[in-house]
C-alpha positions as CSV (number, residue, x, y, z in Angstrom):
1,X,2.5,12.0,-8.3
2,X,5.9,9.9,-8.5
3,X,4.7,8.9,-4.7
4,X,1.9,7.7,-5.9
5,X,3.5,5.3,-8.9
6,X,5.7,4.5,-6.5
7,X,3.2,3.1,-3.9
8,X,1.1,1.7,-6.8
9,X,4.4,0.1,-8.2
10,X,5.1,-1.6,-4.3
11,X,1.4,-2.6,-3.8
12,X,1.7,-4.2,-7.1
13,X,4.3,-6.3,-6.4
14,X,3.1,-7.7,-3.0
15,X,0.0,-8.6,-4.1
16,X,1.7,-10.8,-7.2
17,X,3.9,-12.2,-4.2
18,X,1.4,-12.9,-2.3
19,X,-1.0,-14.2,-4.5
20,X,2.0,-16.6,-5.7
21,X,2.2,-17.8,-2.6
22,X,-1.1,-18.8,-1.9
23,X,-1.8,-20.2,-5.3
24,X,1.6,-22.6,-4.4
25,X,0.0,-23.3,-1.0
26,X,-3.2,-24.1,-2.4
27,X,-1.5,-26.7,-4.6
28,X,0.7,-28.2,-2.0
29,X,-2.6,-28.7,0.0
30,X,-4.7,-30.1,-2.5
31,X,-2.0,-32.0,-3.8
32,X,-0.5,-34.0,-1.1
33,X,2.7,-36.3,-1.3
């Protein structure tokens, strides 16, 4: 079970990562200098 959380836990924190980093690419696209 503690696996599991932990897994949960990791996958969890990539996909906030990632999604950070698309919603800042996003911007920097649709936003350009």
């Amino acid at each position: 079970m503690g696996h599991d959380l932990l897994v949960e836990a990791l996958e969890d924190f990539f996909a906030t990562s990632c999604t950070k980093r698309f919603v800042a690419k996003i911007l920097s696209t649709s936003r350009p200098v």
